[in-house]
C-alpha positions in Angstrom: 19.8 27.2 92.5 22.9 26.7 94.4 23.6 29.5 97.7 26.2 31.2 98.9 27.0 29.6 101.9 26.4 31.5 105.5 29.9 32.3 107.6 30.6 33.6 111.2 34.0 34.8 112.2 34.6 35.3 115.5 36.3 38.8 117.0 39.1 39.3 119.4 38.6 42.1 120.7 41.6 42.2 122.9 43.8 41.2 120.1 42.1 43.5 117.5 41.8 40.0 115.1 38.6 38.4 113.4 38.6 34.8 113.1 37.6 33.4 109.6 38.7 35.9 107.5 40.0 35.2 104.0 42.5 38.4 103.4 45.0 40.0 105.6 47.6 43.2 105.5 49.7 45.5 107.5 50.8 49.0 107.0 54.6 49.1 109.2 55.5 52.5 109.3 57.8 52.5 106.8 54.5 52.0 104.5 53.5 55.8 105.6 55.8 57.6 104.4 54.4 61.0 103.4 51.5 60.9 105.1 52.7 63.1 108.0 53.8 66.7 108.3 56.9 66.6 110.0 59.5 64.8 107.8 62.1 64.9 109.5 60.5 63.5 113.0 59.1 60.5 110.5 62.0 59.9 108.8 63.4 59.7 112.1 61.2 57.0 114.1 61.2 55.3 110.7 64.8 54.7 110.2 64.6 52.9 114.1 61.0 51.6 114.2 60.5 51.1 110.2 59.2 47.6 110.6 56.4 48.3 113.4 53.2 47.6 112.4 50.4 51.2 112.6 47.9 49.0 111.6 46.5 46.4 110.4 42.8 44.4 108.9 41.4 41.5 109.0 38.5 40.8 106.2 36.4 38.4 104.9 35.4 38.7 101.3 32.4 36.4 100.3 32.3 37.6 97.0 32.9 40.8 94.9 28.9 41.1 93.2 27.0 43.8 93.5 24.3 43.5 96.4 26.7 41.2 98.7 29.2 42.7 101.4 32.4 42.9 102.4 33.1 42.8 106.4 35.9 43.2 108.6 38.5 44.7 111.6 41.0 47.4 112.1 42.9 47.7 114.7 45.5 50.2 114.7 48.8 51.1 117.4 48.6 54.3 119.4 51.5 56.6 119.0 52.2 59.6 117.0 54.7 61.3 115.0 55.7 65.0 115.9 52.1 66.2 117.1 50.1 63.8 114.5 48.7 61.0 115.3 48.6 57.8 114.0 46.3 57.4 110.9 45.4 54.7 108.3 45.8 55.9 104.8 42.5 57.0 103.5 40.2 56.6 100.8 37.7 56.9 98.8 35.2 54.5 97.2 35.9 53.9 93.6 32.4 53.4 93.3 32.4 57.0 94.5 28.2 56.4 95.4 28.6 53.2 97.9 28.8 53.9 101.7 30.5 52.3 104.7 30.1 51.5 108.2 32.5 51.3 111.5 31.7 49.7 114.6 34.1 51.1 117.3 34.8 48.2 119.7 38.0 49.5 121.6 40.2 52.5 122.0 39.5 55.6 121.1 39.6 57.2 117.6 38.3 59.8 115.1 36.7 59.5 111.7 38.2 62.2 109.6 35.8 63.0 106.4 36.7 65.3 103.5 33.8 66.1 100.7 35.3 66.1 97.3 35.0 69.9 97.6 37.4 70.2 100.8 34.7 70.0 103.5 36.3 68.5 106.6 33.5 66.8 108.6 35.1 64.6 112.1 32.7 62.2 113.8 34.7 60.5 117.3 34.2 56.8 117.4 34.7 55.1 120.9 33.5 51.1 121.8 29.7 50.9 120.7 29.5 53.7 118.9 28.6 53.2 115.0 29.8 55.7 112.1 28.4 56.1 109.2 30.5 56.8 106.2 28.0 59.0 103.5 28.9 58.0 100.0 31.7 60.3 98.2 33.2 61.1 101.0 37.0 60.8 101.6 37.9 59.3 104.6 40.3 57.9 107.3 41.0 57.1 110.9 42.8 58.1 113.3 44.0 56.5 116.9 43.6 59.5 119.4 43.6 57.3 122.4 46.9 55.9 124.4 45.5 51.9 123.4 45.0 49.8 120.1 41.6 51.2 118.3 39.8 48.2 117.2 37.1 48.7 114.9 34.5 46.5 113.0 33.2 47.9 109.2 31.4 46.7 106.5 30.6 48.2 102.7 29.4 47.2 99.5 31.7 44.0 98.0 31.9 46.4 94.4 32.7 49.0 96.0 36.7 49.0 95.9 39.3 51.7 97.0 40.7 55.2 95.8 44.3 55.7 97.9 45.4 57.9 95.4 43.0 60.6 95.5 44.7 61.5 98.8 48.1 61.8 97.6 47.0 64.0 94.4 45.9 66.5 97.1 48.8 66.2 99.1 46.8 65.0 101.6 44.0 66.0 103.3 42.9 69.1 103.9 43.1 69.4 107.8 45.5 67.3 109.8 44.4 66.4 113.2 47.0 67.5 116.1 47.6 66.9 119.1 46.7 70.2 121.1 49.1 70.2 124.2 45.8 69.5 126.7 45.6 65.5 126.0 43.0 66.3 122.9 42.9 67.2 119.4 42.7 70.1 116.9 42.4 70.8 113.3 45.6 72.3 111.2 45.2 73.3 108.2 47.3 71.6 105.6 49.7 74.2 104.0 50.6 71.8 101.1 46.8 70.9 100.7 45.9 71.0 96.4 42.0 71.6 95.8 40.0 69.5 93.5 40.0 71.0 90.1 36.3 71.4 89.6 36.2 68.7 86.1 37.9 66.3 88.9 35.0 66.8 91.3 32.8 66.2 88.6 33.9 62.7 88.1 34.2 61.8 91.0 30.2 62.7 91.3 29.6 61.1 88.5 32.0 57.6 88.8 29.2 54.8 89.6 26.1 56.8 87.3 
């Protein structure tokens, strides 16, 4: 029987980059649009900042079978548009039942988590702190902190990515404000759409 071979990649830190890692991508901020409430400020910053990278991850795939995993780093600009601040896109699982993990390492950020049924759950991830992502949950992160958030994470190499169910909801169901006292608060989304109840369903029932 032949192995999979072991691999170490080495992290930056600093830089917010992982040594070793077979895939990249960025998300510029042209990338984002409609993920914020104020159109017009976005369409603003992006017509004179379009090309500047939000975010971007680092990963290294060993393969895609069930049982092995798939490991990486985020690291994602400060900054915000209007009130909002900076976020990654969001998903969930397509494999609906496999978790994930974060390993904050830099900055300071939020874990924004929404149930299938419109729960909003928010765990705050700092350096050394780990957050665990349940499976079915929806979820993304955002940079609350005035440096890069750099973060490690890991899940299941089957379990693959929803973006869309964020955009069939018009987004999430709370956005995460600045509050006018250096924190955060939760808004509720006006254009939020619930889950029809056959869609949450499915989504319970993807990876039986």
């Amino acid at each position: 029987m032949t192995f999979p071979p072991p691999h170490a990649c080495r992290i930056d830190v600093a830089a917010g980059t992982m040594a070793g890692a077979t895939g990249t991508y960025q998300k510029r901020l042209a990338d984002l649009v409609g993920l914020y409430a104020d159109a017009a400020a976005f369409a603003a910053r992006a017509e004179k900042e379009g090309t500047r990278v939000v975010y971007d991850v680092a990963d290294f795939r060993p393969s895609g079978a069930p049982g092995d995993l798939i490991f990486g780093v985020t690291r994602m600009s400060p900054g915000s548009i209007g009130d909002e601040f900076f976020m990654t896109r969001g998903h969930i699982h397509a494999q609906t039942d496999r978790p994930e993990v974060y390993y904050g390492q830099k900055g300071l950020g939020l874990m924004q988590l929404e149930s299938p049924e419109g729960e909003t759950r928010i765990l705050e991830i700092g350096a050394q702190t780990i957050c665990y992502v349940p499976p079915y949950w929806i979820h993304r992160s955002i940079n609350i902190g005035d440096e890069d958030l750099v973060m490690m994470f890991t899940y299941p190499a089957d379990a693959g990515q929803d973006y869309g169910i964020i955009e069939q909801s018009q987004g999430m169901r709370h956005r995460v404000m600045r509050d006018g006292k250096g924190g955060w608060h939760l808004v509720e989304n006006r254009d939020y759409r619930p889950r029809a109840p056959e869609k949450i369903a499915a989504l319970l029932q993807a990876a039986q």
